[in-house]
Backbone and ligand atoms as CSV (ligand in chain L), in Angstrom:
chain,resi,resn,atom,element,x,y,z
A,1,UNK,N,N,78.993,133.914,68.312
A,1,UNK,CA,C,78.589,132.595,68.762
A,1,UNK,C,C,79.759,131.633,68.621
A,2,UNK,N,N,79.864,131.079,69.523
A,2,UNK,CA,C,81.188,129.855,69.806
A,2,UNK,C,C,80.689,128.884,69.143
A,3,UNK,N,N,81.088,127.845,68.476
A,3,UNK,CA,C,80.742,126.275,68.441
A,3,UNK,C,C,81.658,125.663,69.347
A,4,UNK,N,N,80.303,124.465,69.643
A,4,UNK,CA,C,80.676,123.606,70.458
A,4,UNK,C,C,82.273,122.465,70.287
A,5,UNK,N,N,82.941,122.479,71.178
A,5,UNK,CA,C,84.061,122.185,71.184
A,5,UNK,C,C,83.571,120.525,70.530
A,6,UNK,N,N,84.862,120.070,69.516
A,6,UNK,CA,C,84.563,118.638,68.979
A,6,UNK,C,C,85.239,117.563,69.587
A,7,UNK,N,N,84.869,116.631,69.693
A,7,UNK,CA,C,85.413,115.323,70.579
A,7,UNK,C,C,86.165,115.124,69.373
A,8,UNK,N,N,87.679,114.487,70.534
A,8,UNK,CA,C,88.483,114.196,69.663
A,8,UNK,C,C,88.013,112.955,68.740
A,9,UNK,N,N,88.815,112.660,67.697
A,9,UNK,CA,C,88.463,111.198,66.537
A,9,UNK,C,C,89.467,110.078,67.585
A,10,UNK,N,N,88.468,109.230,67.808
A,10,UNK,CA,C,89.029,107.977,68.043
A,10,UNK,C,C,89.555,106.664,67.603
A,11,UNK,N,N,90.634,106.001,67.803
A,11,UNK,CA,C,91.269,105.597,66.765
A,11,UNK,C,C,91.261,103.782,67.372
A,12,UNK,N,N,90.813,102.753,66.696
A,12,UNK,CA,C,91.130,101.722,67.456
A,12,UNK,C,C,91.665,100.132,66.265
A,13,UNK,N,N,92.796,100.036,66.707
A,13,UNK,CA,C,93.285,99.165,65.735
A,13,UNK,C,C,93.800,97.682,66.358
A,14,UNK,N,N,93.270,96.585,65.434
A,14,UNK,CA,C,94.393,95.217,65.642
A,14,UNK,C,C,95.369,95.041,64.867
A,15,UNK,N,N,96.158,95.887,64.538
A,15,UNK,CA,C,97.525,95.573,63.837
A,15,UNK,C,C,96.986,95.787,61.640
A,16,UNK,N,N,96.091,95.133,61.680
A,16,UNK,CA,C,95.675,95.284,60.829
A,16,UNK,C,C,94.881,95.446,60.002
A,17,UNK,N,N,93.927,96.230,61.178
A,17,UNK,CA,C,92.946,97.335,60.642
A,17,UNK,C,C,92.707,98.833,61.616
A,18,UNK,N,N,92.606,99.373,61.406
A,18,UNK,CA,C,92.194,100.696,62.173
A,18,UNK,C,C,91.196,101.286,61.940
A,19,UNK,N,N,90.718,101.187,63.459
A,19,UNK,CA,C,89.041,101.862,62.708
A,19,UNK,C,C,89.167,103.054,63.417
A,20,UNK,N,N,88.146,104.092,62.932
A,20,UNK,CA,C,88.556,105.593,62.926
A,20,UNK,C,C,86.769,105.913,63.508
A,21,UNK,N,N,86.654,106.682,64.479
A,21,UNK,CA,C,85.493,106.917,64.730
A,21,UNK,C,C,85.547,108.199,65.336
A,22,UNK,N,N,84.451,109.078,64.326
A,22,UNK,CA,C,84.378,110.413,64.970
A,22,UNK,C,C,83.105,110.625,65.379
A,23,UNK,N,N,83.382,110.762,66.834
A,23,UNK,CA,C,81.534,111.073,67.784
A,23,UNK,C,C,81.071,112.091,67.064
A,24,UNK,N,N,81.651,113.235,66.688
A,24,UNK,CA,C,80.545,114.400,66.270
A,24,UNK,C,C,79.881,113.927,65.228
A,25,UNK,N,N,79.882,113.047,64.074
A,25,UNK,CA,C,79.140,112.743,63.073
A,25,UNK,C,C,78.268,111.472,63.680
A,26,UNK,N,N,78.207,110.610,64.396
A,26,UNK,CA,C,77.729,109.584,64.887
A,26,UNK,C,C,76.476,110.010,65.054
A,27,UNK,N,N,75.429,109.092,64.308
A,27,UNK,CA,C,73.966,109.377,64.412
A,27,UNK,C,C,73.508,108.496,65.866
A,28,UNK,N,N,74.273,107.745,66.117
A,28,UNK,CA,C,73.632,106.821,67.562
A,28,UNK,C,C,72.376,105.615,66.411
A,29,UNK,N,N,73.121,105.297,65.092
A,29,UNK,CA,C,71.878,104.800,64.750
A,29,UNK,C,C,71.882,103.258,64.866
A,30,UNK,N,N,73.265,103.061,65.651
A,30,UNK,CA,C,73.370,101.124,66.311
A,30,UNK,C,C,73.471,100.318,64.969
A,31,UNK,N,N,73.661,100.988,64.130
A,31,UNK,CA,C,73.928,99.937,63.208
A,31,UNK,C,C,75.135,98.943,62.719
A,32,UNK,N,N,75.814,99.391,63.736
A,32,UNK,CA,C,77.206,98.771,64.119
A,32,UNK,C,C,76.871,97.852,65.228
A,33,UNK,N,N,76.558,97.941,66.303
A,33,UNK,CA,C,76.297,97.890,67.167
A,33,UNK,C,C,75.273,96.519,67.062
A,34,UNK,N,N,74.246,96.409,66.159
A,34,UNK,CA,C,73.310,95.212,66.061
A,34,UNK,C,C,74.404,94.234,64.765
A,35,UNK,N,N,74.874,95.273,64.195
A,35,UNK,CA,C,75.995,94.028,63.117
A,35,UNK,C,C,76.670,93.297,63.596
A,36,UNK,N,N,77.728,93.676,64.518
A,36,UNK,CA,C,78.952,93.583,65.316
A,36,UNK,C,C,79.055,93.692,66.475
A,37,UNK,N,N,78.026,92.837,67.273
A,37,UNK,CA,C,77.678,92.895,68.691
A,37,UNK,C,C,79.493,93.212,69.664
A,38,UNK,N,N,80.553,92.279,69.033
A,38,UNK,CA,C,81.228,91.742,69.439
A,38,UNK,C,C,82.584,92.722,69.468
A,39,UNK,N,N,82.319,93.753,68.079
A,39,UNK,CA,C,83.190,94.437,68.547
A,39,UNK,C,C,82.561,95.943,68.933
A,40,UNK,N,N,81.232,96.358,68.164
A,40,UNK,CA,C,80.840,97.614,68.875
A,40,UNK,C,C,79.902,97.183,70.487
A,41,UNK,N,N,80.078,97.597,71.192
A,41,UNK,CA,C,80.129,97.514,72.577
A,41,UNK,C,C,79.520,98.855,73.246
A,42,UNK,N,N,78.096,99.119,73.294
A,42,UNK,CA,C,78.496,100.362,74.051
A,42,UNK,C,C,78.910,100.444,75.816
A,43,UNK,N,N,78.069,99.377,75.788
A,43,UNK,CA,C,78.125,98.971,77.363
A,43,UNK,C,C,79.498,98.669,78.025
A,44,UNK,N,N,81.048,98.846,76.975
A,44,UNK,CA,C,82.196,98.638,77.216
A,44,UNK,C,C,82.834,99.746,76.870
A,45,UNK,N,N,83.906,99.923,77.997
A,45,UNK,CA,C,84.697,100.674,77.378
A,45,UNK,C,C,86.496,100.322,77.219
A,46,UNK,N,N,87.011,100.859,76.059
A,46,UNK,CA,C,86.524,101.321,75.171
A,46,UNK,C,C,85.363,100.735,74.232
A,47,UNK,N,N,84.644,101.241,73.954
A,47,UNK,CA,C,83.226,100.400,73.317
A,47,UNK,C,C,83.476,99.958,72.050
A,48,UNK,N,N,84.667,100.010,71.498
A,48,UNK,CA,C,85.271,99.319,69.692
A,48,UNK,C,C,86.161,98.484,70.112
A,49,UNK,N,N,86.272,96.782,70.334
A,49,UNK,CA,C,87.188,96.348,70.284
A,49,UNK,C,C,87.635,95.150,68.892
A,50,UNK,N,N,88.874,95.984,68.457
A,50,UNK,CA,C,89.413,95.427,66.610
A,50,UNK,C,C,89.679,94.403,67.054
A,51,UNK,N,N,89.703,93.908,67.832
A,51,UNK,CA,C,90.490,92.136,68.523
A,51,UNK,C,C,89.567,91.522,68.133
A,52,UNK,N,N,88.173,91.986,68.554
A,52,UNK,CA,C,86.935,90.999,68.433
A,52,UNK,C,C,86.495,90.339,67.694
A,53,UNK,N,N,86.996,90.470,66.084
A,53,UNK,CA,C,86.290,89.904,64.654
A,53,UNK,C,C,87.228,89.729,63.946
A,54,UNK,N,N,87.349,89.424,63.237
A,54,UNK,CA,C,88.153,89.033,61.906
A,54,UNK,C,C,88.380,90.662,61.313
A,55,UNK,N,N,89.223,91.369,60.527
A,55,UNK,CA,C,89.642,92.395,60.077
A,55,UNK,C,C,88.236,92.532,58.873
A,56,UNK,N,N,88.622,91.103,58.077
A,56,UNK,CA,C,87.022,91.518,57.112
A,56,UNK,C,C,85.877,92.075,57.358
A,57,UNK,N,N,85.005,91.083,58.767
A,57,UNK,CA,C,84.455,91.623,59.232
A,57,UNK,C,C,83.869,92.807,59.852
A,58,UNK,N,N,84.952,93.134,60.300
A,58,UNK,CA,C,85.036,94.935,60.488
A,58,UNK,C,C,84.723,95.646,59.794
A,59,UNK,N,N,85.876,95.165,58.412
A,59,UNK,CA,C,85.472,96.317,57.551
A,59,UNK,C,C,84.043,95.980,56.953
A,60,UNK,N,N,83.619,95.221,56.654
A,60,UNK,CA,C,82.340,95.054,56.003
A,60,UNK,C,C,81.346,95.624,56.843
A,61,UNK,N,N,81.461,96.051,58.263
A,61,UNK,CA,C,80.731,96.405,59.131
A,61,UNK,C,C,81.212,98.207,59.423
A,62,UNK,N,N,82.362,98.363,59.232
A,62,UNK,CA,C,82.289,99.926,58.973
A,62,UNK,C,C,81.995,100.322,57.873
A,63,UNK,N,N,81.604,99.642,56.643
A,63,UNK,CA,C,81.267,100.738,55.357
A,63,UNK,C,C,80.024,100.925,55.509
A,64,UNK,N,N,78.983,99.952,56.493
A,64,UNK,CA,C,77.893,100.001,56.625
A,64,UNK,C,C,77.533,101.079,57.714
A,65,UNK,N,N,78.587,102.342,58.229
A,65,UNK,CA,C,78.319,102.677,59.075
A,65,UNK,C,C,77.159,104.028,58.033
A,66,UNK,N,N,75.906,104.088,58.450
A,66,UNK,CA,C,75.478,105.520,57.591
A,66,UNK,C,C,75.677,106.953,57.820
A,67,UNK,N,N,76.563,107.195,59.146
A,67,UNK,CA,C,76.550,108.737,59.463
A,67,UNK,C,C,77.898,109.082,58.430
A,68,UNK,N,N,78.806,107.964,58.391
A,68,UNK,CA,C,80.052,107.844,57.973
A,68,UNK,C,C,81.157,108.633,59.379
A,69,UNK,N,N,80.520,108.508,60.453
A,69,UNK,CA,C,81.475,108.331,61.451
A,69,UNK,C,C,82.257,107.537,61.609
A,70,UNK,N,N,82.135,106.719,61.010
A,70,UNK,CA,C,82.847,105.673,61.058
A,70,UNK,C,C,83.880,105.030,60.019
A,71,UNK,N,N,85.478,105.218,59.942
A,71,UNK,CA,C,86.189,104.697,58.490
A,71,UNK,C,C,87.199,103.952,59.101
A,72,UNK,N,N,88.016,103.203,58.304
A,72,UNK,CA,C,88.807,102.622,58.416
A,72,UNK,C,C,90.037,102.878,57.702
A,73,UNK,N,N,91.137,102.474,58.425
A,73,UNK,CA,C,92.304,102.142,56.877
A,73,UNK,C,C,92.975,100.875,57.110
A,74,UNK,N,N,93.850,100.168,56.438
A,74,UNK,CA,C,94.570,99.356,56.791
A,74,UNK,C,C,95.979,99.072,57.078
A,75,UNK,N,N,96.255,98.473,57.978
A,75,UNK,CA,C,97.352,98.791,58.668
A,75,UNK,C,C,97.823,99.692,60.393
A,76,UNK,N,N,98.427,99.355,61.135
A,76,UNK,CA,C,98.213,100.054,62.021
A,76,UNK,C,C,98.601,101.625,61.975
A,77,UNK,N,N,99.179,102.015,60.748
A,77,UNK,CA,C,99.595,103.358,60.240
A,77,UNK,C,C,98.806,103.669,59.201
A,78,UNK,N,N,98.328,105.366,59.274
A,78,UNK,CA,C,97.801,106.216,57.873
A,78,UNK,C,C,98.526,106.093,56.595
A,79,UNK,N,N,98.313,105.272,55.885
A,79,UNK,CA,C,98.872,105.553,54.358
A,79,UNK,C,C,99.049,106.957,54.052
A,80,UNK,N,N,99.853,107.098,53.534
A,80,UNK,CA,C,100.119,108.812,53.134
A,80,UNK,C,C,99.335,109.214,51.505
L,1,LIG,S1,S,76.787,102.711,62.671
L,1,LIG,FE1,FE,77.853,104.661,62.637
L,1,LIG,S2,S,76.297,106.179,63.116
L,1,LIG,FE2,FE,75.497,104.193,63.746
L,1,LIG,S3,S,76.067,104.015,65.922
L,1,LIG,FE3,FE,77.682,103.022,64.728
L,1,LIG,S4,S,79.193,104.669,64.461
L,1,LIG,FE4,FE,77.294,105.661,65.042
């Protein structure tokens, strides 16, 4: 039995935050989406825009993500 091929992790940053979103864990449970009208978007694409909010904001709105599809780091580069 094969498994199903995984969507790549998507990566979307304003300089100084990067948010990290992987579809295969994504429950679809909008809880981003009713937080952060402004930057989760599905009806847009790309449907994450980091421009949209304040960096705080974000993040206070990705820890709330519950599938944990959703992380962040800071900076437009991976800390090592
Ligand atoms: S909060 Fe997390 S699980 Fe829910 S829709 Fe957003 S990314 Fe997906």
């Amino acid at each position: 039995m094969s498994s199903p091929p995984e969507e790549p992790i998507k990566e979307y940053s304003n300089g100084e935050v990067t948010v990290i979103w992987q579809p295969h864990l994504c429950t679809h449970s909008a809880v981003c989406v009713k937080g952060l009208p402004r930057v989760f978007n599905v009806r847009r694409r790309p449907w994450i825009d980091a421009q949209a909010a304040p960096t705080e904001a974000i993040v206070q709105q990705v820890r709330q993500c519950p599938s944990g599809a959703l992380s962040y780091w800071l900076g437009s580069e991976p800390s090592a």
